[in-house]
DOBA-876060 format. One record per residue (C-alpha): residue number from 1; residue in one letter; chain; x, y negated, z. Coordinates in Angstrom, 2 decimals. Each point is the difference from the previous one (the first is absolute). Example, Ala and Ser with C-alpha at 12.3 -4.5 7.8 and 13.67 -1.06 7.14 Angstrom:
BEGIN
<node><doke>1</doke><badren>A</badren><domar>A</domar><xx>12.30</xx><yy>4.50</yy><zz>7.80</zz></node>
<node><doke>2</doke><badren>S</badren><domar>A</domar><xx>1.37</xx><yy>-3.44</yy><zz>-0.66</zz></node>
***
This chain:
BEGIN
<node><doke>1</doke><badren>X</badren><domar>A</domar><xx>31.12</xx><yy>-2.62</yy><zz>-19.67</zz></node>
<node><doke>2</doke><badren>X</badren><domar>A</domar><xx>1.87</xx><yy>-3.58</yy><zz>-0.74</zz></node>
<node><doke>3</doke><badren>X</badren><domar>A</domar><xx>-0.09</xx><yy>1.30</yy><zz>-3.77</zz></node>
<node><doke>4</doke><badren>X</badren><domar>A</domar><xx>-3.53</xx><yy>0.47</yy><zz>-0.09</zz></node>
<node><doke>5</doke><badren>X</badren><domar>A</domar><xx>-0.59</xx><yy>-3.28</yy><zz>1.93</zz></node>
<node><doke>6</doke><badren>X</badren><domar>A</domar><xx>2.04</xx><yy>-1.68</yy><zz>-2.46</zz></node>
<node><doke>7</doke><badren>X</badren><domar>A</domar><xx>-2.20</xx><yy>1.63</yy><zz>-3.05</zz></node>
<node><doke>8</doke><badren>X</badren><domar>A</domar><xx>-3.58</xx><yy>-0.35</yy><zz>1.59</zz></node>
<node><doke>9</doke><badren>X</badren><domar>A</domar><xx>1.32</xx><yy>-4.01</yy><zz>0.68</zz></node>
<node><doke>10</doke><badren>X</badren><domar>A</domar><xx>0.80</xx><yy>-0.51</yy><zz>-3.55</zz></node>
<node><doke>11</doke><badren>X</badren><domar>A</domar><xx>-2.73</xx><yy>1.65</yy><zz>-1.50</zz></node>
<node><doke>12</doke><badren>X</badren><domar>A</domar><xx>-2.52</xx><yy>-0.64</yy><zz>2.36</zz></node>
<node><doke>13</doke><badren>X</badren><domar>A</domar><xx>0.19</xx><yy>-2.89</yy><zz>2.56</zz></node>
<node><doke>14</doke><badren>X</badren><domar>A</domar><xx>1.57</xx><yy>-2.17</yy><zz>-2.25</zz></node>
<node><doke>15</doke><badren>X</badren><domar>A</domar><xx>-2.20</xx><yy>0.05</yy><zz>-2.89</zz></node>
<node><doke>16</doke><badren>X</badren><domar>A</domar><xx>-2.91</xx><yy>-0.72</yy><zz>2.50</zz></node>
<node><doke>17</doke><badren>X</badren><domar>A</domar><xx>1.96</xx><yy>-3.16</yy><zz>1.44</zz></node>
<node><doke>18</doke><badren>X</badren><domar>A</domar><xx>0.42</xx><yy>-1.23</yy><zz>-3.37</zz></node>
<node><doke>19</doke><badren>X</badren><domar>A</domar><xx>-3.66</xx><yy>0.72</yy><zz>-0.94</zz></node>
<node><doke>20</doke><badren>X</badren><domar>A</domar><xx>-2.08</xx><yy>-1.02</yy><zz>2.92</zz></node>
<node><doke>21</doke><badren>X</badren><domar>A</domar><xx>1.50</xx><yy>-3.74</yy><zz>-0.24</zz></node>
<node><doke>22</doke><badren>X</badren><domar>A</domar><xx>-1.68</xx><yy>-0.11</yy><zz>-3.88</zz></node>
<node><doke>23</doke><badren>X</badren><domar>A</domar><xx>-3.42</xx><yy>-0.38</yy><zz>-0.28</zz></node>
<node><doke>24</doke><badren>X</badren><domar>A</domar><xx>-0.49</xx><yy>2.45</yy><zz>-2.52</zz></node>
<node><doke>25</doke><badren>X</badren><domar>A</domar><xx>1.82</xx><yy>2.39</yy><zz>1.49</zz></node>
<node><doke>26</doke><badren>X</badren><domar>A</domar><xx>-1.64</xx><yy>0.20</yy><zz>3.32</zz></node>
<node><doke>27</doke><badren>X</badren><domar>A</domar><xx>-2.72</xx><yy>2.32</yy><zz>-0.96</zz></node>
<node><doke>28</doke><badren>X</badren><domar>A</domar><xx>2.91</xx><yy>2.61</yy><zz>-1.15</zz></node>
<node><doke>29</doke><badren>X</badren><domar>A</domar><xx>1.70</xx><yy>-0.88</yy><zz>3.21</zz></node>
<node><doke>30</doke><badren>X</badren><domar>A</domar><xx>-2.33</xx><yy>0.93</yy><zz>1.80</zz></node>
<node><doke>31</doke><badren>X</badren><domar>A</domar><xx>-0.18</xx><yy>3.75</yy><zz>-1.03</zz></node>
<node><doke>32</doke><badren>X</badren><domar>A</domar><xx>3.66</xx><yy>0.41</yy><zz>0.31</zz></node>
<node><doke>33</doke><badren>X</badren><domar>A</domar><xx>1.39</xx><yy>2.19</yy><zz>2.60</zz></node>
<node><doke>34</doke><badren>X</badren><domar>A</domar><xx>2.30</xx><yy>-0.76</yy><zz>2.87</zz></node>
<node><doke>35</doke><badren>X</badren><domar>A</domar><xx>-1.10</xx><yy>-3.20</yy><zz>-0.37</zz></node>
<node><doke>36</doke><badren>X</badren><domar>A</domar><xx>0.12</xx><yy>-0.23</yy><zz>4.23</zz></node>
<node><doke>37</doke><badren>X</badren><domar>A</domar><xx>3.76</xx><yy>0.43</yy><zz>-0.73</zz></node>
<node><doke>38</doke><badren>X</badren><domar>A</domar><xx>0.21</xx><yy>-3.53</yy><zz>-1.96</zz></node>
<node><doke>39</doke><badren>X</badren><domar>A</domar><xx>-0.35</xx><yy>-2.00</yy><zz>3.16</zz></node>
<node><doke>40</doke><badren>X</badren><domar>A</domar><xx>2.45</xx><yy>1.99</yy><zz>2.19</zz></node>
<node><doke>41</doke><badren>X</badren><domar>A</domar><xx>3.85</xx><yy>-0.07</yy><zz>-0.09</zz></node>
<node><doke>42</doke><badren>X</badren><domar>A</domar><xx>1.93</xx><yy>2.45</yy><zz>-2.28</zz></node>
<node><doke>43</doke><badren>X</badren><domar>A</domar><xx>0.63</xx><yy>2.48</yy><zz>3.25</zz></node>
<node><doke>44</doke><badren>X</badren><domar>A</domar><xx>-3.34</xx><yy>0.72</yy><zz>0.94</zz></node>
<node><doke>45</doke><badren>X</badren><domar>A</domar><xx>-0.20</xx><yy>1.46</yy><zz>-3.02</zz></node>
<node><doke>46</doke><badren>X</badren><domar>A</domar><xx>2.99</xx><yy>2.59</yy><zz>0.13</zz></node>
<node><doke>47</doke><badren>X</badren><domar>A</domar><xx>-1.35</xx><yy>0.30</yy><zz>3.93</zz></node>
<node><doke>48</doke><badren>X</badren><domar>A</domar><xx>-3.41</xx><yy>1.12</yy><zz>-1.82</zz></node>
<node><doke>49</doke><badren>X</badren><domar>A</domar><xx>1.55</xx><yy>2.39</yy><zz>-2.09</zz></node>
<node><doke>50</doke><badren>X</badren><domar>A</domar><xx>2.22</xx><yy>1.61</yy><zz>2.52</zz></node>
<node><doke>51</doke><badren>X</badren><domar>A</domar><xx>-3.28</xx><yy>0.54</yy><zz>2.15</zz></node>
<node><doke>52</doke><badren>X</badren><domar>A</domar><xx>-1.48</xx><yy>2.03</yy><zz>-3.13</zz></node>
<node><doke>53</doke><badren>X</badren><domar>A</domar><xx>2.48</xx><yy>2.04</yy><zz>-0.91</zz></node>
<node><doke>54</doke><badren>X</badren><domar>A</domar><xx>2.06</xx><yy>0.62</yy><zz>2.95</zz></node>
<node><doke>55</doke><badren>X</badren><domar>A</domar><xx>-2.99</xx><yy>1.90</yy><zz>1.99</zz></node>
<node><doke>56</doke><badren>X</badren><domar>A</domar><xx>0.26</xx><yy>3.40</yy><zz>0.16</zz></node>
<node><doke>57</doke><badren>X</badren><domar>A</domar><xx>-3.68</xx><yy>0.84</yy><zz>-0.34</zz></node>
<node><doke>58</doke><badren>X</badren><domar>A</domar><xx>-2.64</xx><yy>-2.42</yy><zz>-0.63</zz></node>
<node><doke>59</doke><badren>X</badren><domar>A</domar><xx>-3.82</xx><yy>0.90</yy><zz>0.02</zz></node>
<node><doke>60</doke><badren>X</badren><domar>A</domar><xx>-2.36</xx><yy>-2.32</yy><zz>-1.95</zz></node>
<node><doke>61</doke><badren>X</badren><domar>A</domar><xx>-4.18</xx><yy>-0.10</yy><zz>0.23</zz></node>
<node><doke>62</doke><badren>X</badren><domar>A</domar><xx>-2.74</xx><yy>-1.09</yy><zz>-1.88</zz></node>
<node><doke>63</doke><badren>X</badren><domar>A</domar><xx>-2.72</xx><yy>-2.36</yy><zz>0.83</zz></node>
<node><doke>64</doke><badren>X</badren><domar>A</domar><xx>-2.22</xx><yy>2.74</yy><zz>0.65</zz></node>
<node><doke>65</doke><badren>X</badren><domar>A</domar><xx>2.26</xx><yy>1.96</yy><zz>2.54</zz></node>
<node><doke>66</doke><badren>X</badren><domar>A</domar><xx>0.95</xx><yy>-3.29</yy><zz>1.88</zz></node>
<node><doke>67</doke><badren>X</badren><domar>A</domar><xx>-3.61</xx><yy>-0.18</yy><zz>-0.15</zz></node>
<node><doke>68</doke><badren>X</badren><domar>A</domar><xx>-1.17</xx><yy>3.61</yy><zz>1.54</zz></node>
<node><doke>69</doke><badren>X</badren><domar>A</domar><xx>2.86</xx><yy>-0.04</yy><zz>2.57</zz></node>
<node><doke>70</doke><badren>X</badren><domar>A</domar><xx>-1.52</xx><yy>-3.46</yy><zz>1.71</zz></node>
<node><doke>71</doke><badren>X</badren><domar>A</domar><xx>-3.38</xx><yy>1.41</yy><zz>-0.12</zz></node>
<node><doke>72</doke><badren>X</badren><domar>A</domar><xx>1.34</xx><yy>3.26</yy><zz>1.12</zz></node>
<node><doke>73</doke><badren>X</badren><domar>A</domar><xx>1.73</xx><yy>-1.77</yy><zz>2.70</zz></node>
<node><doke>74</doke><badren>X</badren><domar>A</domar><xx>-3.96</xx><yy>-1.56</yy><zz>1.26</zz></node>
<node><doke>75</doke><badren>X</badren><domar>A</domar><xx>0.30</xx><yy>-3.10</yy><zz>-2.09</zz></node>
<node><doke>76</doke><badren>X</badren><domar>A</domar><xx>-3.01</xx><yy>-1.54</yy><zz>-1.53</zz></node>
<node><doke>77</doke><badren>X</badren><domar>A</domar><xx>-0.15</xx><yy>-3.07</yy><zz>-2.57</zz></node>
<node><doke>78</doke><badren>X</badren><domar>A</domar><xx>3.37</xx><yy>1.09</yy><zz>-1.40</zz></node>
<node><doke>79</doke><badren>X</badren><domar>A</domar><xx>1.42</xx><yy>-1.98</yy><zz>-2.73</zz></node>
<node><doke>80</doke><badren>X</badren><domar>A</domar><xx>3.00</xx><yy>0.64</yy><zz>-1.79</zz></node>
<node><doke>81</doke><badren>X</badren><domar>A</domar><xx>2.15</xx><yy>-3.20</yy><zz>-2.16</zz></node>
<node><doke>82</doke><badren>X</badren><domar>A</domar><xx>2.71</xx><yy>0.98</yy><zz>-2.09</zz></node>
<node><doke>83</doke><badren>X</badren><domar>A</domar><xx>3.23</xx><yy>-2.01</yy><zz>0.60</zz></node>
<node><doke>84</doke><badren>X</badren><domar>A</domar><xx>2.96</xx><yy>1.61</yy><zz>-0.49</zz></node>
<node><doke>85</doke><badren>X</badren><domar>A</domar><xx>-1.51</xx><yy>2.96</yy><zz>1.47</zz></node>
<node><doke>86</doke><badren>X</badren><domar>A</domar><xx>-3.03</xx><yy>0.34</yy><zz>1.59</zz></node>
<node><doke>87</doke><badren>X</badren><domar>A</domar><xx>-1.26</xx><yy>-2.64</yy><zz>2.81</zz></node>
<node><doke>88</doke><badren>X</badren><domar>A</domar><xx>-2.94</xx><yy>2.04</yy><zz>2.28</zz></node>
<node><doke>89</doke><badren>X</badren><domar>A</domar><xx>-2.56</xx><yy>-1.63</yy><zz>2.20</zz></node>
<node><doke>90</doke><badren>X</badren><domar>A</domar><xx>-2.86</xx><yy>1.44</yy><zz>2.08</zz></node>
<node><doke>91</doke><badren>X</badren><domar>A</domar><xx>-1.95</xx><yy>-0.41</yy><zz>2.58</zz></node>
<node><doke>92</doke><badren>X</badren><domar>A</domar><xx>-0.05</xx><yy>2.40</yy><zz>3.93</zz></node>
<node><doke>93</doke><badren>X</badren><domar>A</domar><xx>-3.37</xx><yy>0.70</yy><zz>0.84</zz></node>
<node><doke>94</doke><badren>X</badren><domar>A</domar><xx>-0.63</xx><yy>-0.90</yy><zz>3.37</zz></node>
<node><doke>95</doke><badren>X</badren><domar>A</domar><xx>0.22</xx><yy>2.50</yy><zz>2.72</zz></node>
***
């Protein structure tokens, strides 16, 4: 994973660091990924990619299924937010 760290840092986080302090660069900054990364140390990155790769099974879901499973689960007024995943929120009826 350290490799990788070491790659996605040079070709990602850095360029962003470099770009979001220029004023024309900002808007290009600003679409760059692992940009989150830029104001973290080094590790959390190589932490991060441990975490992805080193789990044995991993089961993503779209905005819609987040979305059925909280109403499925009672849930009115649900609202799902991307952000690095998806963020749920919904209301309990009263009983």
């Amino acid at each position: 994973c350290y490799p990788l760290a070491v790659a996605l840092q040079v070709g990602a986080v850095v360029p962003y660091r470099v770009l979001r302090r220029r004023p024309r660069g900002r808007r290009l900054a600003s679409a760059m990924p692992l940009k989150t990364y830029a104001d973290y140390p080094f590790d959390v990155l190589v932490n991060d990619q441990f975490d992805r790769f080193s789990a044995p099974l991993e089961r993503r879901y779209t905005a819609g299924e987040v979305r059925d499973a909280m109403t499925s689960a009672g849930l009115s007024d649900v609202v799902v937010l991307p952000n690095h995943g998806w963020v749920a929120d919904g209301r309990r009826s009263p009983a």
